[in-house]
C-alpha positions in Angstrom: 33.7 -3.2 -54.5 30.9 -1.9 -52.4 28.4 -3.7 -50.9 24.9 -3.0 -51.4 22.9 -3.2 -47.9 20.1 -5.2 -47.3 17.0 -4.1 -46.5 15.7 -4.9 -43.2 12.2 -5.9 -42.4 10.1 -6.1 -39.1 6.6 -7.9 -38.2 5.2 -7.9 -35.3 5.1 -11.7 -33.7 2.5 -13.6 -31.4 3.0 -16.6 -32.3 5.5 -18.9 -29.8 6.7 -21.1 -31.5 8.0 -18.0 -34.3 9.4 -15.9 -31.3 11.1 -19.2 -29.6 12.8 -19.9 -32.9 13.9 -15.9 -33.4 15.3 -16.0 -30.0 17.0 -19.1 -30.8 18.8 -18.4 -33.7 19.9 -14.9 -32.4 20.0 -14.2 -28.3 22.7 -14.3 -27.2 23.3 -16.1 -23.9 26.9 -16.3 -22.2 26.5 -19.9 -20.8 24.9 -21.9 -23.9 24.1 -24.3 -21.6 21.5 -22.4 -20.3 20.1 -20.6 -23.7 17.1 -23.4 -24.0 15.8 -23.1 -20.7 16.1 -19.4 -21.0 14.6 -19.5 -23.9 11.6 -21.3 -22.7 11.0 -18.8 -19.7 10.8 -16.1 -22.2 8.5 -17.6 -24.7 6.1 -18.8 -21.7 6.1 -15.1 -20.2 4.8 -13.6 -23.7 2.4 -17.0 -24.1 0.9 -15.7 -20.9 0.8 -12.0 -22.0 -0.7 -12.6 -25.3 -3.8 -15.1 -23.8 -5.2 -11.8 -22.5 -6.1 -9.7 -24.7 -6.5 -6.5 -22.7 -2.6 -6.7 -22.3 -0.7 -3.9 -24.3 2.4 -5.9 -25.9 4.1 -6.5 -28.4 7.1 -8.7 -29.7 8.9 -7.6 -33.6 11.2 -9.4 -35.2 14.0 -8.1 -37.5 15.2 -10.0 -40.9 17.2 -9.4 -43.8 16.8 -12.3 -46.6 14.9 -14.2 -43.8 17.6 -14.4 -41.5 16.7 -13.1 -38.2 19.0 -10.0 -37.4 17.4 -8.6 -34.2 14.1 -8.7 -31.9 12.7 -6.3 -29.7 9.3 -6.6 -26.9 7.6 -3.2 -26.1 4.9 -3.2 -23.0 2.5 -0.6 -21.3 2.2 -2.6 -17.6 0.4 -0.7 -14.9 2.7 -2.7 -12.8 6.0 -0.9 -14.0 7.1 1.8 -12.2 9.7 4.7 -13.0 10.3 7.3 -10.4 7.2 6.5 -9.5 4.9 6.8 -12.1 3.6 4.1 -15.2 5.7 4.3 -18.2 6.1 2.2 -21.3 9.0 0.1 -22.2 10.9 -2.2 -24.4 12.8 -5.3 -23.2 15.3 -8.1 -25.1 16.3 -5.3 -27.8 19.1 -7.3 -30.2 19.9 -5.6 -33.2 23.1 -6.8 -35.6 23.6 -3.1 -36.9 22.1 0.3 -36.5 20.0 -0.4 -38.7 17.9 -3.3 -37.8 18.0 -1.5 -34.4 16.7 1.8 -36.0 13.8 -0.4 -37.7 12.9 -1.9 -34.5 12.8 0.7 -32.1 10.5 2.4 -34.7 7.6 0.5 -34.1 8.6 0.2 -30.7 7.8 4.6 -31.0 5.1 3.9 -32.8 3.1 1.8 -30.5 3.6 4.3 -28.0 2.5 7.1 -29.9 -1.1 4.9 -30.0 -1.5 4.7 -26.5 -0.7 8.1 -25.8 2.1 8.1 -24.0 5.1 9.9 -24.2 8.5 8.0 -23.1 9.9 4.6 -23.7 12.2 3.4 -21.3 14.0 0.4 -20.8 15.5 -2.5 -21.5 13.4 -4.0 -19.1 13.7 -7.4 -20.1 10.2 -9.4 -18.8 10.4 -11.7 -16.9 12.8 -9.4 -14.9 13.5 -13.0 -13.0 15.3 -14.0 -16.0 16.3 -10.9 -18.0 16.6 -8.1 -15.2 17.1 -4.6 -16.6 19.6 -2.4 -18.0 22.3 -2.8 -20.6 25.8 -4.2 -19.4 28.3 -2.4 -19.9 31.2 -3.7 -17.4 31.4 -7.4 -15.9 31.1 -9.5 -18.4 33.4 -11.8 -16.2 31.0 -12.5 -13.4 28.9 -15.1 -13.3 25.4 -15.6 -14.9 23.1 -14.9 -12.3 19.2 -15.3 -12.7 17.8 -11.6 -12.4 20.8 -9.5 -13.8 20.9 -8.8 -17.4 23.7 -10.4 -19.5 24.3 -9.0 -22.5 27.3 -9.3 -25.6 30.4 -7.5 -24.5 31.3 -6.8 -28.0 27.1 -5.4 -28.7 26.5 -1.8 -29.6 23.2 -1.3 -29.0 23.9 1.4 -26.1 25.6 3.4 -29.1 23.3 2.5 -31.3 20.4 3.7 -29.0 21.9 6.6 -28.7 22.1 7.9 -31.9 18.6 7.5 -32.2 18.3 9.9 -29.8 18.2 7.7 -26.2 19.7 9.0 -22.9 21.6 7.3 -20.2 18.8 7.8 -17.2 19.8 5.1 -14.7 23.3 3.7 -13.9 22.9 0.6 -11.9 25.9 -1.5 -10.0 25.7 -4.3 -9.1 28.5 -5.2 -5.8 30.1 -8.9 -4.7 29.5 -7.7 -1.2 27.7 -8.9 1.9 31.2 -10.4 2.8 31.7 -9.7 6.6 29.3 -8.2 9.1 28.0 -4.2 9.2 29.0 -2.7 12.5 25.9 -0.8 12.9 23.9 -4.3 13.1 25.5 -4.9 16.3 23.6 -2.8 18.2 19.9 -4.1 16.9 17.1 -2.1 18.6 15.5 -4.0 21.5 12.3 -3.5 19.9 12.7 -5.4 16.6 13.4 -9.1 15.9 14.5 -10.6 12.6 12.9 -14.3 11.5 13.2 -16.3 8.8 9.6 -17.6 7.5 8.2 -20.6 5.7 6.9 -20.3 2.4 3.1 -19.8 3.3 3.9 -17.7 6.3 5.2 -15.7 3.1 2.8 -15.8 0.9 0.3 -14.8 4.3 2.4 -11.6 4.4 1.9 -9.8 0.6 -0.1 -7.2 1.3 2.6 -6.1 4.2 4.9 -6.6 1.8 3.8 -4.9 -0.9 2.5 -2.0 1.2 6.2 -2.0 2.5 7.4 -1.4 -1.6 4.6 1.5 -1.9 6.5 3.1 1.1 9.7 2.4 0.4 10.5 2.0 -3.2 7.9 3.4 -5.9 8.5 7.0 -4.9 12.2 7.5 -4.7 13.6 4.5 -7.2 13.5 4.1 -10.8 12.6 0.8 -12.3 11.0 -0.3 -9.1 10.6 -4.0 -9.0 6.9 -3.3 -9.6 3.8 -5.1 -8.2 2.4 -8.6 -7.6 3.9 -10.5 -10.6 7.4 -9.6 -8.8 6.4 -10.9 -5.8 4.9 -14.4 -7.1 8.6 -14.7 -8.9 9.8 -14.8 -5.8 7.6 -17.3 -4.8 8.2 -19.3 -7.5 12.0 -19.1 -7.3 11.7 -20.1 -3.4 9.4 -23.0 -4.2 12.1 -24.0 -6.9 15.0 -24.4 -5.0 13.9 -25.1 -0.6 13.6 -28.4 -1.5 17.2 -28.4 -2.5 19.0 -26.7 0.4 20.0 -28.2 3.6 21.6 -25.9 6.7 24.5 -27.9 7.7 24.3 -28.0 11.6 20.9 -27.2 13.8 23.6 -26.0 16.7 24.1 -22.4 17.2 27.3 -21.6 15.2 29.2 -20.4 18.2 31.6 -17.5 16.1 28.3 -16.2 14.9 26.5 -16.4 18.2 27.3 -12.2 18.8 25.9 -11.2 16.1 22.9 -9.0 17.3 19.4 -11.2 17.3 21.4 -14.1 16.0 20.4 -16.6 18.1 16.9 -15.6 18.6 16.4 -15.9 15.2 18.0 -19.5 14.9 16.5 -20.9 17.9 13.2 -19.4 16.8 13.5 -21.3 13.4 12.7 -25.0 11.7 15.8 -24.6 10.0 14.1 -27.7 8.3 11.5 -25.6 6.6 12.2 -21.5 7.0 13.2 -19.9 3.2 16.8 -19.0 3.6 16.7 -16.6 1.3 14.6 -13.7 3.2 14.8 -12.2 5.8 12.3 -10.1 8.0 12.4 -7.6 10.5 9.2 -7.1 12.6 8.6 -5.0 15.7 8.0 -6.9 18.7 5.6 -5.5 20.5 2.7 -5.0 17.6 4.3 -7.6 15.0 4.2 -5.2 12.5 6.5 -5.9 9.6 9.3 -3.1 9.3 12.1 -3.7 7.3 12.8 -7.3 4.8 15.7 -8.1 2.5 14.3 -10.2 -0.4 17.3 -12.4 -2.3 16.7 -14.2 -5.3 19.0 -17.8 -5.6 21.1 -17.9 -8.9 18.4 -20.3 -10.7 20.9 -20.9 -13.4 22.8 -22.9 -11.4 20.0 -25.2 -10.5 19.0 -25.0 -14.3 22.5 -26.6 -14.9 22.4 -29.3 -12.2 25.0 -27.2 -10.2 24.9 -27.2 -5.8 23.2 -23.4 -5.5 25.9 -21.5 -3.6 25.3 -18.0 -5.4 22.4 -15.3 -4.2 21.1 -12.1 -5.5 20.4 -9.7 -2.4 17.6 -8.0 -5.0 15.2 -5.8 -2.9 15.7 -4.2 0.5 13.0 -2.5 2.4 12.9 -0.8 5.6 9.9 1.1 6.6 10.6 5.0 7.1 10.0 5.5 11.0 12.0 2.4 11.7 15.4 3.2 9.7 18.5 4.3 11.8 17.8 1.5 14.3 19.8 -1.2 13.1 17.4 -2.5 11.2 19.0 -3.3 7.7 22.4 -3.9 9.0 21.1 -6.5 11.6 18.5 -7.5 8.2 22.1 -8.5 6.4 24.0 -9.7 9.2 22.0 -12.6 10.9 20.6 -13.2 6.9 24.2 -13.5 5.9 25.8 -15.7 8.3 22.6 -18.0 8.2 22.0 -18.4 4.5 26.2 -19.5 4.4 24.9 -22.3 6.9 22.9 -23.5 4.0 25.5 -23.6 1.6 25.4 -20.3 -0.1 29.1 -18.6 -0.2 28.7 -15.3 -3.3 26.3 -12.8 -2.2 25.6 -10.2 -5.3 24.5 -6.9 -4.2 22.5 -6.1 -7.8 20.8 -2.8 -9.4 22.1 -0.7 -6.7 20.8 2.9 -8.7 23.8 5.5 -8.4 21.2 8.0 -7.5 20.4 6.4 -4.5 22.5 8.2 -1.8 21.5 6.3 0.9 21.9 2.9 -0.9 25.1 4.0 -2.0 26.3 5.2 1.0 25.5 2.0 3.1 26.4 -0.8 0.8 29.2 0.6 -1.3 31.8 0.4 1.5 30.9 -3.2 1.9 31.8 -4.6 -1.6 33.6 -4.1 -4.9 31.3 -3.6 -8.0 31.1 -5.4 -10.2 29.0 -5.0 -13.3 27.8 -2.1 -14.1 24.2 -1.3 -16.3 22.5 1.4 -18.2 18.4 2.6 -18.5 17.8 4.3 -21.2 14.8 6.4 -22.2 13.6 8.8 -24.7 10.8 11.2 -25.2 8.3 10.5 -27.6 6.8 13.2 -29.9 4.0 13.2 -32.0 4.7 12.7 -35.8 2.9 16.0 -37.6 
């Protein structure tokens, strides 16, 4: 007998409590533990969006015989960058069967067609602090960690994306790495001295830092971790979890007292109050910031009442004029050995972009990958 399919309909959603209870009933989360809270972060992100109304965003919902079979967010952020320049894109695509995923995208392409622009990229799943980007397609076996998309292993939206006509752009790796220490950081230029910082002495330095990312990121990396919303994540997740992290001794580790600038940098420290989670390279003589490695905790295991011993080494900067001089191997060694005194023990290289030479070049040799991601984006033409 054959089975007659259902048709699938899509509306467009602003109201949270509707989007909560669609991403309820059909998200799909590895760790159920943590789907609520999850959800919750998602729900607040597009609360936020939708309050101002200059905000270009939407969020559709798929259903056959009003049971939710997919959702999808599209957004136009100045913020987002993609090799360098703004581009639209959707985010937290879940589609049952081609087509609910055909449906969706659809108005996905024909929001973008309104604003005038002419490729959707993505998924970029906002807040990247929860959702991350990229669909997995290997590692479904590591653990859930805050920032790095999770994703179904047995989903085909990559497949069905592209038969609608969506091309692999961006292969991202992500590396349990960061395990032992980088020759090169053994030899630290004279001129440049790594610290750890306290939260305001962070939040003191954004411009810096974000004039750092202009240099170093939005013009040679896709999907740039993008603007000033990134940066208060940080911020956020930092304020979250300091409170919970104690360094385990305040004396000099002796079998990490060689590393280059090590023990500057703890004897410079209130180990009592610096964020273990960053750390920044500045030159010594004008105190100008050169070079910072920006790592993310694993929130999720804070969410589930778990000791945090897992970090995401997200973003690393080093400004132009100051790189072959040690600078991000010394950036990883002294931040390495002193975050472990802290408690932390998995370090997770993540989004590592395979058309990054350099990045691949310098971190590959340190780790074994371990999930592997996929951008996807497709030109937009006008209907006739």
């Amino acid at each position: 007998m054959e089975l007659v399919s259902t048709k699938t309909e899509v509306i467009e959603v602003r109201d949270s409590s509707q989007i909560r209870s669609a991403l309820l009933e059909a998200l799909f989360v590895p760790d159920e533990r943590l789907k609520p809270k999850i959800v919750s972060e998602i729900v607040n992100y597009f609360e936020s969006k939708f309050s101002n109304p200059e905000n270009k965003i939407k969020f559709f919902v798929a259903s056959q015989n009003k049971r939710t079979t997919g959702f999808v967010s599209c957004q136009i952020d100045e913020e987002y960058k993609s090799y360098g320049m703004n581009c639209p894109t959707f985010g937290w695509l879940s589609a049952q069967d081609i087509e609910t995923c055909e449906a969706l995208m659809t108005e996905c392409e024909r929001f973008v067609r309104e604003n005038k622009k002419k490729k959707l990229r993505g998924p970029i799943n906002y807040p990247k602090y929860i959702g991350g980007i990229g669909i997995q397609t290997e590692g479904f076996d590591a653990p859930m960690m805050s920032g790095i998309a999770f994703g179904d292993p047995d989903s085909k939206i990559l497949e069905h994306l592209e038969k609608l006509g969506y091309k692999k752009d961006s292969k991202y790796s992500c590396l349990d790495t960061f395990l032992k220490r980088w020759a090169k950081g053994k030899d630290l230029d004279e001129e440049i001295v790594v610290r750890f910082l306290l939260l305001d002495e962070i939040r003191d330095l954004k411009d810096q830092i974000m004039d750092l990312a202009s240099q170093s990121l939005y013009a040679v990396l896709a999907d740039a971790p993008g603007g000033r919303t990134r940066f208060d994540e940080f911020m956020n997740a930092y304020a979250q979890t300091n409170e919970f992290l104690k360094v385990s001794s305040e004396e000099v580790p002796e079998e990490y007292a060689d590393i280059s600038g090590f023990r500057e940098t703890w004897e410079s420290c209130d180990l009592k109050k610096i964020v273990p989670m960053a750390a920044f390279g500045f030159d010594r003589k004008t105190d100008e910031l050169v070079g910072v490695i920006m790592c993310q905790p694993n929130l999720y295991q804070l969410w589930n009442g778990e000791k945090l011993t897992h970090m995401n080494v997200d973003t690393a900067m080093v400004k132009k004029e100051y790189t072959g001089r040690g600078v991000f191997s010394a950036l990883h060694n002294i931040g390495k050995f002193l975050s472990s005194m802290f408690g932390f023990d998995y370090y997770e290289g993540t989004t590592i972009y395979a058309n990054n030479d350099r990045a691949i070049k310098t971190i590959f040799p340190h780790g074994v990958p371990v999930r592997t991601h996929y951008v996807v984006q497709k030109r937009i033409l006008r209907k006739k």
